[in-house]
MARFIDREN-598048 format. One record per residue (C-alpha): x, y, z; residue in one letter. Coordinates in steps of 0.2 Angstrom, whole numbers, plus 2048, in hexadecimal, padded with zeros to 3 digits. Layout:
<atoms>
XYZA;...
</atoms>
This chain:
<atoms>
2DD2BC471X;2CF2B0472X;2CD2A4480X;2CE29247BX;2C1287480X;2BD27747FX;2B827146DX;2A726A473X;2A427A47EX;2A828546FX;29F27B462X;28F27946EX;29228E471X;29029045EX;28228545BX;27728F468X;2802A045CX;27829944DX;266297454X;2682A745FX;26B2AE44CX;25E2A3444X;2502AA451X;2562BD44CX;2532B9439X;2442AE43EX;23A2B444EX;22F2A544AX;23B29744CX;237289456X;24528045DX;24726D45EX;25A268465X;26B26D460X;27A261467X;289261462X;290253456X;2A124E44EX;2AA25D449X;29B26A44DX;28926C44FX;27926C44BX;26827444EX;25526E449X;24827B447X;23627E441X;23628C437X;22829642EX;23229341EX;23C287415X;24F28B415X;259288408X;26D286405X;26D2983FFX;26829F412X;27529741AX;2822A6416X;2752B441DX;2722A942EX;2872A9431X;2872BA42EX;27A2BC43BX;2832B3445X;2942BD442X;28A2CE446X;2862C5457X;2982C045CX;29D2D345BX;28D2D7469X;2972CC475X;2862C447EX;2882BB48AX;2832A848DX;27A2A849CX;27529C4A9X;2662974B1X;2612884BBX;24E2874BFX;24227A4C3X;23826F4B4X;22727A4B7X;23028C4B5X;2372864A9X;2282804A0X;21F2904A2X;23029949AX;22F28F48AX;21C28C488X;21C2A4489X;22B2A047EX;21E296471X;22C289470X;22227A471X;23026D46CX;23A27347DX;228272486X;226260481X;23825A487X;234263498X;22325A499X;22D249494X;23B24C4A2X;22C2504AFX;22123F4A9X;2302354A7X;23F2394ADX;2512364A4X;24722649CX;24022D48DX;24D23A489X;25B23847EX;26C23A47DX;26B24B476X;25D251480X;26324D48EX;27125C48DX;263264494X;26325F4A4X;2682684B3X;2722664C0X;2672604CDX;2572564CDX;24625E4C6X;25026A4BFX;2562704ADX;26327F4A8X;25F28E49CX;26A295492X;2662A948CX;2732AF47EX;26B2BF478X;2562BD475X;25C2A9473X;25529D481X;25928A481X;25A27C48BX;26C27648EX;27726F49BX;287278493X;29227C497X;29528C48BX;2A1298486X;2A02A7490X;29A2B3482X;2962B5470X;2A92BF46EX;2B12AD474X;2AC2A7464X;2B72AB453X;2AF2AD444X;2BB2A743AX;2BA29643EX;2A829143FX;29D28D42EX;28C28742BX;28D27641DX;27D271419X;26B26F41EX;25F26041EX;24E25A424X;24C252435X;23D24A43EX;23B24F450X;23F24245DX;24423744FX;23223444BX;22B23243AX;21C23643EX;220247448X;22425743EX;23525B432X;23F264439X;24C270431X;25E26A437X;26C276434X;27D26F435X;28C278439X;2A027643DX;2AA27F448X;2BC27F44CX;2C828845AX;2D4290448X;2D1293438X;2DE287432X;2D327A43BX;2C327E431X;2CC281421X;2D426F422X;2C5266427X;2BB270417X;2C926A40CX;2C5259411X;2B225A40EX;2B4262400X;2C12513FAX;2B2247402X;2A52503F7X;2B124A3E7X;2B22383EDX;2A12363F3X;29E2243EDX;28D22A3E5X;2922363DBX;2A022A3D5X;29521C3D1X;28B2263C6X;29A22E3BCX;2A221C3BBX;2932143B7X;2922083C4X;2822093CEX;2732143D0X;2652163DDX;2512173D9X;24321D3E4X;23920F3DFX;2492033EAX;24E20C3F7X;25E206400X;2621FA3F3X;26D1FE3E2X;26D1FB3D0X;27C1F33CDX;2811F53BAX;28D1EA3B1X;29D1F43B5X;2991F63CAX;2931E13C8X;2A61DD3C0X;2AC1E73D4X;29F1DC3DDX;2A41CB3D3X;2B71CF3D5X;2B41D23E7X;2AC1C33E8X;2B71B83DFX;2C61BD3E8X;2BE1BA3F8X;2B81A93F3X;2CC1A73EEX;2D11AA400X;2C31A2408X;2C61923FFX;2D7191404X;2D3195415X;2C8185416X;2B718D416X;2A918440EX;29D190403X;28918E407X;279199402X;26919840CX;25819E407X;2531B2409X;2431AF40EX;23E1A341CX;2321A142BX;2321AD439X;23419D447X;24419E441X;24A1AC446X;23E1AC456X;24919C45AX;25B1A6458X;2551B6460X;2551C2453X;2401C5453X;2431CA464X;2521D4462X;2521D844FX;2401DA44BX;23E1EC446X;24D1EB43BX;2441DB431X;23A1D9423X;22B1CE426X;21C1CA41BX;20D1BC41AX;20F1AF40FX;1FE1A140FX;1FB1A9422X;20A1A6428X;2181B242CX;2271B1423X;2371BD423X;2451C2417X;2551BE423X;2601CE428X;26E1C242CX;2751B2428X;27A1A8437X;2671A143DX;26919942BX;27A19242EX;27518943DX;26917F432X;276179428X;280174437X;27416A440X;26E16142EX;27D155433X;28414C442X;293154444X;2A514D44DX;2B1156456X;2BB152446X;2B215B43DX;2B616B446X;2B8179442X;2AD17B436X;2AE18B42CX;29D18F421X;29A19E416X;28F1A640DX;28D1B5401X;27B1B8406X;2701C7402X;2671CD40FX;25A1DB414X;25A1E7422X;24B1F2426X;255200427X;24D213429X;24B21C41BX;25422B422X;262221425X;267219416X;27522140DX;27D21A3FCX;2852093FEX;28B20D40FX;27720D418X;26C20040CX;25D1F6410X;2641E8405X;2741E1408X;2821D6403X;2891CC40FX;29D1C3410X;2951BA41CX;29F1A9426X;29B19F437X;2A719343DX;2A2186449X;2B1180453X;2B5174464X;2B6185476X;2CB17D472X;2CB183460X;2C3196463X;2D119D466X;2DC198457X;2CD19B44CX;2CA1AD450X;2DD1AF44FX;2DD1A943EX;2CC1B5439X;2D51C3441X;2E61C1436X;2D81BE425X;2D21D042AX;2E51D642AX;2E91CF41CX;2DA1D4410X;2D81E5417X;2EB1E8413X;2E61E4402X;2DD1F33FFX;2E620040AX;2DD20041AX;2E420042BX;2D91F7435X;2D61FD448X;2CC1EE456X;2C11F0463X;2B81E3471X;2A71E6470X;2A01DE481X;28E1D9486X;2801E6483X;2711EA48EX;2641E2486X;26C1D0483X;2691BD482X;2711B248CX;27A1AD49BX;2861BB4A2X;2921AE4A6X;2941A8492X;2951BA48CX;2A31BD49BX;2AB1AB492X;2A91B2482X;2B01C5485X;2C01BC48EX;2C21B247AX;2C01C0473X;2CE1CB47DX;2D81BA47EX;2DA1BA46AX;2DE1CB467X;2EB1CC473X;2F31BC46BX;2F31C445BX;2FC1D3463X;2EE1DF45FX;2EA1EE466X;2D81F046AX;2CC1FD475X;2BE1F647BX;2AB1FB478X;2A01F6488X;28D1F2484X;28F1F2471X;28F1E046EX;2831D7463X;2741CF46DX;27C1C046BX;28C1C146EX;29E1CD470X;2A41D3462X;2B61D845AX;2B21E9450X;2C01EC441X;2C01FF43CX;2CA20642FX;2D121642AX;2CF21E418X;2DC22640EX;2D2236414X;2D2231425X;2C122D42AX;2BD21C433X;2B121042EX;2AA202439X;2AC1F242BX;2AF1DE432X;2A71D7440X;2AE1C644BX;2A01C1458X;2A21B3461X;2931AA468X;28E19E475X;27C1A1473X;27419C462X;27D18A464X;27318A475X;26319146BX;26418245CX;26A175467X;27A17245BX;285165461X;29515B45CX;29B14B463X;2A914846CX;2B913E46FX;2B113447CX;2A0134472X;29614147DX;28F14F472X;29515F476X;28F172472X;29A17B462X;2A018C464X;299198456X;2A31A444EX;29B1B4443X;2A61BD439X;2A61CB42AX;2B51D2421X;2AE1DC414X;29E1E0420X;2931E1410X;29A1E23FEX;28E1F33FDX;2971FB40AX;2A81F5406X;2A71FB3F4X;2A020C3F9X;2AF210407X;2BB20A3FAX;2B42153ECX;2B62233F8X;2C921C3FEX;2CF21D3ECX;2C422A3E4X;2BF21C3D7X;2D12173D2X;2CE2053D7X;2DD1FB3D6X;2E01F33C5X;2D81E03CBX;2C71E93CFX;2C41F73C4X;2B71F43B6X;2C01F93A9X;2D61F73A9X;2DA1FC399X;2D520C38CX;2D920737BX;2D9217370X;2DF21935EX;2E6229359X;2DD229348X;2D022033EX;2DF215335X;2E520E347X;2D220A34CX;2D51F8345X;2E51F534DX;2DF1FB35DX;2CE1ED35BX;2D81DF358X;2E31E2369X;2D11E4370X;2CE1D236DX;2E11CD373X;2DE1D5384X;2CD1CB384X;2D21BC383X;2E01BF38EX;2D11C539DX;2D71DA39CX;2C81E339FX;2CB1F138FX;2BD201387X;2C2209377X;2C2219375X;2B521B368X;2B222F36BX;2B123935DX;2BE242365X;2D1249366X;2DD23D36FX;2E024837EX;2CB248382X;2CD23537FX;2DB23538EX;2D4241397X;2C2237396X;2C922839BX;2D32313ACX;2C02383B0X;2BB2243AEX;2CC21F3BCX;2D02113AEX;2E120C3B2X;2EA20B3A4X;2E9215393X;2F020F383X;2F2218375X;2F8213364X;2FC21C354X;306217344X;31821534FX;30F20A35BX;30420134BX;3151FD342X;3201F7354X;30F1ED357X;3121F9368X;303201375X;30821337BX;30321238CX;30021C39CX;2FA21A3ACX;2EE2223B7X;2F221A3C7X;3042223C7X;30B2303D0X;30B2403C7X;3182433BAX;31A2303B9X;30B22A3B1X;31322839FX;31921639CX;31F21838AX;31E20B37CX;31C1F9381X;31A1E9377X;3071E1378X;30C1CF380X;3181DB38DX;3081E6390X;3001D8394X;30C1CF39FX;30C1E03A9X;2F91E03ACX;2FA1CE3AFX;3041D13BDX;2FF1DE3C6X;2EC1D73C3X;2F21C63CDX;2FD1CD3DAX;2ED1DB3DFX;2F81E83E0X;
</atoms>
């Protein structure tokens, strides 16, 4: 029986396997870093040739062959210079270059990966020799290749990886892999990706004909009318909530001068994520977020503390200079659609106001079938402001989240440069978390743009703001909950609710003129127009997630009837019989208003 190690030991233990095997098959490889990550590994090389998918299987079976040698992982600790010479004989420049960086600089300009390659003691670094494999490492390993099952390891995928990060340095080959302590593990977690890979919110939004991405756009989608009919629901339903919640709906211009954001912070913080350009010699900038804006607005008035709180929002679009390696479908993008909302309340009122943001989150998240999870994020490293304010701020923060008898963790130096945060995650029906709203309180950009209100006894006084995001961005939102329910929005949001299909060319009519009744009534509806047999026609519009099909032959044409199914019900239980048009639509009505 295998020894159980630790997950980390054994998935860092296979990832040096795989390169020990990817230096058999490719004495020329040059080895970047290979850390572990979230369920696995991963390795970047420099090969003489470009790998493709298909090498993948002859690499694990390299790797197999070299579990059945039982090599040992052996350890070395030697000082930087030894360990220079070893790698610069071993033509492994990319090692070479981290060694020289450790010598120059120390810790200060290695990252977090690099620096398992560290050693014990100062000036020092451990080797690590598994066969004719030799790699900088810290470990700790599994004591030999044998320790390792080959049942329960698997390489996914590859991709193309700068070294260091950096654009400008080569592209790597990066090899990712997964490895578990059982099979039943891997076999799990490969069912899950493989329902991942079905959902991905790209691949559905081409199918559903919803949004597309072009080269020419990078980060930003092509909406098409049915993904815009998601978007404006969304919206509309938020602007619902919002207006009864006593929020007051602005927009402020995309594009303005770059003292603005040099006045709030963000040109010294946020610079490299901004947009800028010259406009008539001066500098302008497209804005990444909304709240400089919203300051504007506040301070156009002399406000009371009456007047308080005073909750702005804003559906603004904004633009983020993210990487291109980064971006990924709706979930990464450069441009972005923000629930945006700033309150401006009395240091009395703060703590009422996150409360009720907090219960908003709760109740729109249930909405959809998230569980939302919090976290405290407190004041970063590089941050603005008196420590004694963020302190204030943290304590608000905690203060509210433990009124609302919400469990939280907390997330030390991950706060925004302005302010602590409350983080909301939520968990998918596939289990995954996602990162979504934001609730930031902040002392500093009231102190920044001198905002004031006047007080009972006539003195002006410094507001409080409050940021907060519930969606995060519409993008994002729509993306996790295309993946959440494989496309079968729910009936309010999906483009199209009803498929009316006529059995034959005599009940196309009939089936036109209910068209129009559902129109006018506000139902979403498609004919089935295919020249096709009634079971393609159901079967196409399943493939489509349309919630409701209704078919109707001369039975229903003389009952003035819909034959109708669902696709949102559980198997076996889909088929709703006949039902009368005004009952139909009584029905969708319904469930349309109560969001179920």
């Amino acid at each position: 029986m295998l020894k159980k190690y630790p997950i980390d030991t054994l998935r860092h233990s296979t990832a040096h396997l795989m390169a020990a095997a990817i230096q058999a098959l490719y004495p020329e490889a040059k080895f970047g870093v290979g850390p572990i990550i979230e369920n696995g590994f991963y390795y970047d090389m420099d090969l003489p040739q470009q790998l493709t998918p298909g090498d993948l299987p002859k690499i694990e079976k390299k790797m197999r062959e070299l579990t059945k040698k039982d090599l040992p992982y052996e350890r070395q600790e030697m000082p930087l210079d030894t360990a220079m010479e070893l790698f610069k004989k071993l033509n492994q420049p990319y090692k070479d270059e981290l060694l020289k960086d450790l010598k120059k600089h120390g810790t200060t300009k290695v990252n977090k990966e690099e620096q398992e390659t560290l050693g014990k003691k100062k000036n020092t670094v451990s080797i690590y020799q598994t066969g004719n494999f030799t790699d900088l490492c810290r470990g700790p390993h599994v004591a030999s290749t044998q320790n390792i099952n080959t049942q329960t390891f698997k390489l996914e995928r590859m991709a193309g990886a700068y070294w260091r990060g950096d654009e400008k340095r080569p592209m790597l080959q990066r090899i990712y892999g997964v490895a578990f302590h059982t099979k039943k593990e891997l076999d799990e977690y490969l069912h899950l990706r493989e329902e991942q890979e079905k959902r991905d919110h790209r691949k559905l939004g081409s199918v559903l004909d919803l949004f597309h991405f072009e080269d020419i756009a990078p980060g930003a989608a092509f909406w098409h009318p049915k993904g815009m009919i998601i978007m404006k629901e969304l919206e509309r339903f938020w602007r619902e909530i919002h207006d009864k919640e006593g929020y007051l709906e602005t927009s402020t211009p995309v594009m303005v001068k770059k003292s603005l954001f040099e006045q709030s912070g963000h040109w010294e913080f946020f610079k490299e994520n901004m947009f800028s350009l010259e406009v008539e010699k001066e500098t302008y900038a497209l804005k990444p977020m909304n709240c400089p804006e919203s300051t504007l607005i506040y301070s156009h008035t002399t406000r009371s503390y009456r007047d308080l709180p005073l909750r702005l929002s804003e559906i603004g679009r904004l633009h983020r200079n993210e990487k291109s390696g980064v971006l990924m479908g709706l979930t990464r993008v450069r441009q972005i659609t923000m629930d945006d909302a700033h309150i401006y309340s009395r240091q009395d009122q703060v703590q009422e106001e996150i409360k009720g943001v907090l219960k908003l989150v709760k109740m729109f998240y249930a909405l959809f079938g998230f569980k939302p999870s919090f976290s405290l994020s407190t004041r970063p490293e590089k941050a603005m402001g008196e420590k004694r304010l963020w302190d204030k701020a943290e304590k608000a923060l905690a203060h509210a989240l433990k009124e609302s008898k919400l469990e939280f963790d907390k997330h030390p130096g991950e706060g925004a440069f302005y302010g602590p945060k409350i983080d909301i995650d939520i968990s998918d029906s596939l289990g995954r978390t996602w990162q979504m709203a934001t609730i930031q309180l902040d002392f500093q950009m009231p102190e920044r743009f001198r905002l004031e209100y006047v007080d009972q006894k006539g003195k002006k006084q410094r507001p409080v703001m409050i940021h907060r995001a519930i969606f995060g961005s519409f993008e994002r939102f729509i993306g996790i909950l295309l993946e959440h329910t494989g496309g079968a929005l729910p009936l309010w949001l999906a483009p199209i609710q009803v498929k009316l299909i006529g059995i034959g060319s005599a009940h196309q009519k009939y089936v036109e003129e209910i068209k129009k009744t559902f129109d006018e009534e506000g139902i979403r509806t498609e004919l089935a127009l295919e020249n096709e047999t009634v079971s393609k026609k159901i079967r196409g519009g399943e493939l489509k997630k349309i919630p409701y099909l209704a078919v109707a032959g001369d039975k229903e044409m003389k009952a003035k009837t819909l034959r109708v199914r669902s696709t949102r019900a559980p198997k076996g239980k889909g088929d709703l019989g006949e039902i009368k048009i005004q009952k139909l639509l009584a029905k969708l009505a319904e469930e349309i208003n109560q969001k179920k």
